[in-house]
Structures are given as structure tokens and as C-alpha cells.
C-alpha positions, 0 to 999 in steps of 0.5 A: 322606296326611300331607306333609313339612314338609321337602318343603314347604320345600323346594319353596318354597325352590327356587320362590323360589331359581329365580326370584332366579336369573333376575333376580327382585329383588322380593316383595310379601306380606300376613300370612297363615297358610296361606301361611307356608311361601312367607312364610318361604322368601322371608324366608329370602333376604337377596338379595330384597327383600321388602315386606309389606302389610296389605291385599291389594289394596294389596300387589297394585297395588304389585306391579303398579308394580314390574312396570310400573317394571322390567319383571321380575315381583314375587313377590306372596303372599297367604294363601287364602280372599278374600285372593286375591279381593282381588288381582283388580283389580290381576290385570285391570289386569296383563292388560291393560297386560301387566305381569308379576307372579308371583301366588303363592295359597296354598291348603288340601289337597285333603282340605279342599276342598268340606267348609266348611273355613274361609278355604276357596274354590275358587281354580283358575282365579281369575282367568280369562283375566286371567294368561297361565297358571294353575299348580295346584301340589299339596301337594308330594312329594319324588319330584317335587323333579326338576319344581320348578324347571321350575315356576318357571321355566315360571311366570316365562317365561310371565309375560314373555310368552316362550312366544310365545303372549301378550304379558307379564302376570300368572301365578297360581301356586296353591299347596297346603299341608299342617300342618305350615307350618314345616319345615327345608329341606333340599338344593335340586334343581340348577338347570336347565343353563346353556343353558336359564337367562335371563340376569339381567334380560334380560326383553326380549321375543323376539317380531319377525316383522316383520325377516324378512316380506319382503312386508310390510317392502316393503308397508309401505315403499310406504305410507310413501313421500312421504306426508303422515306423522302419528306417534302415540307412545304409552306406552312408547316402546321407543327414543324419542331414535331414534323423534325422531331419524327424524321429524326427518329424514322430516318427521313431526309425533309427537303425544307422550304424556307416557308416551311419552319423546318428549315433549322439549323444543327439538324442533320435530317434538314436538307437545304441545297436541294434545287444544287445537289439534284442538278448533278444526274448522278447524285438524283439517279443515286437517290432514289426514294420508295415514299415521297411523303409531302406536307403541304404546298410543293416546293418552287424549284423546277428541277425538284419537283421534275425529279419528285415527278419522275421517281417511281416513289409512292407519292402521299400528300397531307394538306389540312384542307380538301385542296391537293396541288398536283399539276403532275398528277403524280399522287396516290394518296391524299390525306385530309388531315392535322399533322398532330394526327399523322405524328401521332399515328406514326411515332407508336411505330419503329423507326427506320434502322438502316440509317444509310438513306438518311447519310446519304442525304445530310452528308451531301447536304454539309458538302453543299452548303460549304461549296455554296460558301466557298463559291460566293466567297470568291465572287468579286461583286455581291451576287443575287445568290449572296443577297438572298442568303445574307438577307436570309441569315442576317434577320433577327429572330422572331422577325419576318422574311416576305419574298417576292416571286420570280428569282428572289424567292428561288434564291432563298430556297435555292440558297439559304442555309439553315437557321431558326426565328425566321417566318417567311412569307411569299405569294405563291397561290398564282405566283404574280409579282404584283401586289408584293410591297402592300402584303409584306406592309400587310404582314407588317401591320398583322405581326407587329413584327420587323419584317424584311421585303427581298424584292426584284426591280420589276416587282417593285415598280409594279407596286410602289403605290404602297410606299404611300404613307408607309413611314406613318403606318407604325411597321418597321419594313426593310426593303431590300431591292434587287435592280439588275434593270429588268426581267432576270429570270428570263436570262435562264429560261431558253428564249435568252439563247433562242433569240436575238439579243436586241430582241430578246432584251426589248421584249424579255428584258424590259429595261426600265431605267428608272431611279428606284432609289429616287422613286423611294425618296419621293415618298419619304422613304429613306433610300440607299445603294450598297454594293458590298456584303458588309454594307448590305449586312450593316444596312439591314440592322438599321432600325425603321422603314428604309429601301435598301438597292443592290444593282446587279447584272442579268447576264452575270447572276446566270454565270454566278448560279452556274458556278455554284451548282458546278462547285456543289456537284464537284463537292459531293463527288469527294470522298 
């Protein structure tokens, strides 16, 4: 029953050798002994880069980032036991955000199992329908070496969601190890023929039924017709520059999510204040679209997809995977699709004549966004509202925005005006606020790009273990924190007036009290607090990792939102 060491690394020699060949770049592991052999193999290849964690969870979400920010999956490796529990959260948002990791479990013999062996759980099948498939690897034999680089190969596949079964996600390879842990590699199998091998980085998803569905091309097309068109882009946008390009031309307003790449400047198709210009009931009576025409994910705010919900529109939906998000259910045609098909089926017709519906939009829109102006301009202290959209607009180009859940990520969509050069990140599969520091120090690592964190004080505490060597890791992340001591978008939901104060602040609120800035310092984080715009401008141009606090006041952001929306509604209602 004794294995090979030799064998053992040898087989994790090849899983890993398989994978750098298909354009694998990054590996994401946490200390542990039991998954040496995979530790070492992966140490063993100057051609990876690889990043270590001292808390799972942390190494998980980070890996989620470097997914998110390239499209190829991370090798992610943890030891057994509840190391691998810990991966779960970022494994759930993965699923539902069809973001691709190499989840790679060790585990203990199968002479160890069920026999109170330490560090020792049940780990097949750990995270349900949450991977695209589970792998159980035994304790590797050399009569299997001809298997191997299938096994990585099928694990990767699967992950980028090309066996045309389900859409790009995680992948939970469980692999079992045997003492001893080290061994000498010996000669890899060869790797697979060159007309079964991806070409490196070609991760681009084959899945588009829709080029050649006659039927549905033709019924689409008569939808579409000169109608009343509303465009919904959501999260990426697979061709943004095009997708504007075409509403242009056909007339349509595109209500642009910050995630999407259309929401650009000085283009009057663009609309931004969507979530302000729809709280006025007479401007959302007034707007009534015929088509409703939605690429990809929808958008965050409640009061847009409540109104999209009511319409009486057609609503199409095009994802490049099977996935469709329609909790409304409010869908009568989903497309399967690339965009590049969609444009080009639809720019060899006509364009809307009747410029009107999208007048109607872009003229609210020009209105909006000065009364936003105006009514932050007046504010006597820097706003939630402010910060979103000074973060928003002070990035440099070709720079990253990673935007954590609750009211951050509503704030930049709610409030950021136009621009171009900004890719913005958020986790919105399950929208949790854990996990939010280790994806943005993911999509660092992935971009190589500076890359802004906007994030609330309960999030950050949540995850401040990614602080952890965080000025070693060679990224520049600028974290920009939102401290108004607790939940604060609570403050907006109807419990805050159904209850009692003190109630409502002990089990809502959360006060925490903590020093944040200290707690940054602790790890060797350059900290400091601004308290006006200019300081939070200057702050952010400062090159290098650093945390920088804005204090703010729950109750007090709720006004300055509802100001806001009263200043726009009252803008749009001037001849």
C-alpha cells in the first residue's frame, strides 16, 4: 500500500507542467503540510507566479480576482481538513459570477479516512453544485502516468466552461497524498497532441448558437424593428466601443453599469443617472420603452430593475453563456450569443429615424448630472455620494476600480459620471462583503495595474487579513475606506424607521468602534484620514499601497441621497 514519492511528484509535476502550457500563469497557495508535494511542484516552475496566503479564505478570494481580472483560472491549494472549508465562500461567488479557479484540495489516503485521523473530513463533493465538476484524484500509481495530463487538461476545460455543458466557474480537484511528501520527479508523460492543446490564453468561450438559429435571428430581428429600444449593459461588456457605436446609430438610450465599458464620456446615447431620473414617477411613466434589450448581468439598483420589471416592454436578454439572471422572470427571449454576432446582424438594418426616444433620454441625462454637481457642491462635508464619484473620476486611465458590495457599489452606479480608461471590478454573483480586499489584491496581482479598492468599514474588517504582506506583493492598492461606523445601508431600508433606535442600532447598525486606520498601520500599511475632497483627490495620486479613511455619518449620508434625487427630479422637470 506504500506509494511513490516519486510517483507523487511526479504527478503533480505534470498537473502543474499541463496547466502552464495552456496559459495557466498564476497559483495561489496557503501553508500547509499535507499538500506539500503540489506546494513544491508549483514552487519548482519559475514560469508561475505564485502567491501565498496565511489565511484560506483570503487566498481564495484572491484567487477569485485573478480569475475575474483575466479570464484564465488560478491554481488555488490548500492543505486538508477545514482549510478547504475555508475556501467555500469565494468557491459560491465563482459559481455564480462564472469566474474560473483551479481549486486544488489535498487530502489524506483512503487508509486515513473515517478512522479519527487528524486534520481529516470528508472532502468529496465539498462544494456541491458550486464547481463545474469534482475531480477525486487517488494517491497516484505509475501505471496511471498516460491519464494524467488528461486530468489537468479536463480540470482546466471545464473550468472555462468549454465542455459546452456550463458556463466558466470553479473546478475542485481533490487530490490524495501518501507520506512520504517529498520525492524526486522523475521524466513527465508527454503532453497531449498539438490538435487536442489550447493555444495559450485563448480562453474565450466557443458556446454561440444563435449565428446559426435562423428562426430566432428572423424573430429577433421583427422584434426589434422600429421600436422604442431601451438597452440595459450590464457587467462585462464583451465589445462596449461596438455596442455604443450601434445604439448610436439605431436611436437607443444604454442605461450603462460602471462594470460595463460603456459608460463613456461625450456620448449622448450614455445614460448614468439612471437609479436618480427614475425615482421621479413622472419621468418613469413618461419613458416607456417597447424593447428592453439587456447585455449581460442586470444592474444593481432596486429602483431600475422594479421599473424594467413593471414595463410592459419586450424584454431579449443576450449572455455569451446558457446562464440567464431573471429573478423577475420577466424574460421572453433569451439569446445565447457573442455580441460581434448580434452587431453584425443588426447594423445591416436601418437605424431608428425618429430620434425623439433617445432625446428624451440624453436631454435628462445632461440635467442629472449638473444637479448631482450642484447638490454635492453644497454639501458642507465630503458625502458617500462625493467619494464614490471623486474615486470614480480621479483613477487614472487604464487603472482599476474594484467596488465592494452594499452602498459602495450603488454609489458609483448611482453617481459616477462618465469617463473612459476605467475597468471596474465588484462581487456580484452572491453580492456578500466578504472576501473584498483579497479580490481587489487579486485583480492586482492578475492586471499588474494600479487598482483602487472603494470600500465600507464593515467589509473591511471583515477581511483585513489581506492586509497581510500586502506591501511585499509588488501592487499598487489604494484603499479608499468608507467608515461611518457601521451598516449603512441599513439606514435605507424601512427597518431604520420601524424600530426603535437603540434597537434598530444594536441589531442593524453594528457599531464597531475600531481604529481602522490603526488596524492598517498594524500591518505596515501607510494609513490616513481626509475629510475633504481636495485631501481625498491629493491622497489618491500618491503612488503605492496605502488606506486611505473618510469618516462619515449614517443617518446623514440618507439625507444627502435624498437631496440629490429631489435636485435631479426638480432639474428635469425645467424647460
Amino acid at each position: 500500500m506504500r506509494s511513490s514519492p516519486a510517483t507523487t511528484a511526479t504527478f503533480c509535476a505534470t498537473l502543474v507542467d499541463e496547466w502552464l502550457s495552456c496559459g495557466v500563469r498564476h497559483a495561489v497557495i496557503c501553508p500547509g503540510s499535507r499538500s506539500t508535494p503540489m506546494a513544491v511542484a508549483l514552487a519548482d516552475r519559475a514560469d508561475i507566479e505564485m502567491h501565498v496566503f496565511h489565511d484560506e479564505r483570503s487566498a481564495a478570494f484572491a484567487a477569485l480576482g485573478i480569475g475575474k481580472a483575466s479570464k484564465v483560472p488560478a491554481i488555488l491549494l490548500c492543505t486538508s481538513g477545514t482549510a478547504a472549508v475555508e475556501f467555500y465562500p469565494a468557491v459560491v461567488e465563482a459559481d455564480h459570477a462564472l469566474v474560473p479557479i483551479l481549486v486544488c484540495t489535498a487530502d489524506r489516503p483512503p487508509e486515513l479516512q473515517n478512522v479519527g485521523a487528524p486534520q481529516t473530513i470528508n472532502q468529496k463533493n465539498l462544494y456541491g453544485n458550486s464547481v463545474r465538476s469534482f475531480v477525486d484524484a487517488p494517491v497516484a500509481e505509475n501505471h496511471e502516468r498516460n491519464q494524467w495530463r488528461s486530468i489537468a487538461r479536463d480540470a482546466l476545460q471545464a473550468s472555462l466552461g468549454k465542455n459546452l455543458v456550463r458556463s466558466p466557474g470553479p473546478v475542485h480537484i481533490n487530490l490524495q497524498f501518501r507520506e512520504p511528501l517529498i520525492g524526486i520527479v522523475e521524466e513527465l508523460p508527454k503532453q497531449l497532441k498539438a490538435n487536442s492543446k489550447l493555444k495559450p490564453n485563448q480562453m474565450i468561450r466557443g458556446r454561440f448558437f444563435f449565428g446559426t438559429n435562423f428562426i430566432k435571428r428572423q424573430r429577433f430581428l421583427r422584434m426589434i424593428k422600429k421600436r422604442r429600444v431601451l438597452v440595459i449593459a450590464g457587467a462585462d461588456v464583451e465589445d462596449a466601443r461596438g455596442l455604443l457605436h450601434l445604439a448610436t446609430k439605431m436611436g437607443w438610450p444604454v442605461l450603462a453599469d460602471p462594470r460595463s465599458g460603456a459608460r463613456v464620456e461625450d456620448n449622448e446615447v450614455v445614460i448614468c443617472a439612471m437609479d436618480s431620473l427614475l425615482r421621479d414617477a413622472q419621468f418613469a411613466r413618461s419613458q416607456k420603452p417597447e424593447i428592453i434589450l439587456r447585455i449581460g448581468v442586470p444592474l444593481v439598483s432596486k429602483v431600475v430593475n422594479s421599473w424594467l420589471a413593471a414595463s410592459e416592454a419586450t424584454q431579449i436578454v443576450v449572455t455569451s453563456t446558457p446562464v440567464l439572471i431573471d429573478p423577475e422572470q420577466v424574460t421572453k427571449l433569451h439569446i445565447v450569443s457573442d455580441w460581434q454576432s448580434i452587431h453584425e446582424l443588426i447594423s445591416r438594418h436601418s437605424g431608428n429615424e425618429d430620434r425623439a426616444w433617445l432625446k428624451s433620454w440624453s436631454d435628462a441625462e445632461v440635467k442629472a448630472q449638473l444637479a448631482i454637481n450642484s447638490a454635492l457642491a453644497d454639501e458642507p462635508t465630503l458625502s458617500e455620494p462625493a467619494i464614490a464619484r471623486a474615486v470614480y473620476r480621479t483613477a487614472p486611465e487604464h487603472s482599476n476600480l474594484f467596488v465592494s458590495s452594499s452602498m459602495p457599489i450603488r454609489d458609483v452606479e448611482w453617481f459616477a459620471a462618465p469617463r473612459v480608461g476605467l475597468r471596474v471590478y465588484a462581487n456580484r454573483g452572491v453580492n456578500g462583503i466578504d472576501g473584498v480586499i483579497s479580490t481587489a489584491v487579486g485583480v492586482a496581482l492578475s492586471s499588474k495595474s494600479t487598482t483602487f479598492l472603494l470600500i465600507g468599514d464593515l467589509a473591511f474588517l471583515h477581511d483585513s487579513n489581506a492586509l497581510i504582506n500586502c506591501l511585499t506583493r509588488k501592487i499598487d492598492l489604494r484603499i479608499v475606506l468608507i467608515d461611518n461606523c457601521g451598516g449603512g445601508i441599513f439606514s435605507f431600508l424601512p427597518q431604520a424607521t420601524a424600530m426603535d433606535s437603540a434597537k434598530f442600532e444594536k441589531v442593524f447598525g453594528t457599531p464597531h468602534n475600531a481604529d481602522l486606520v490603526s488596524i492598517a498601520k498594524a500591518y505596515g500599511l501607510p494609513a490616513t484620514t481626509v475629510t475633504s475632497l481636495e485631501q481625498l483627490t491629493d491622497a489618491l495620486l500618491v503612488s503605492g499601497p496605502q488606506l486611505i479613511r473618510v469618516a462619515t455619518d449614517r443617518k446623514e449620508n440618507v439625507r444627502v441621497h435624498e437631496r440629490i434625487n429631489q435636485m435631479v427630479s426638480a432639474a428635469i422637470h425645467i424647460a
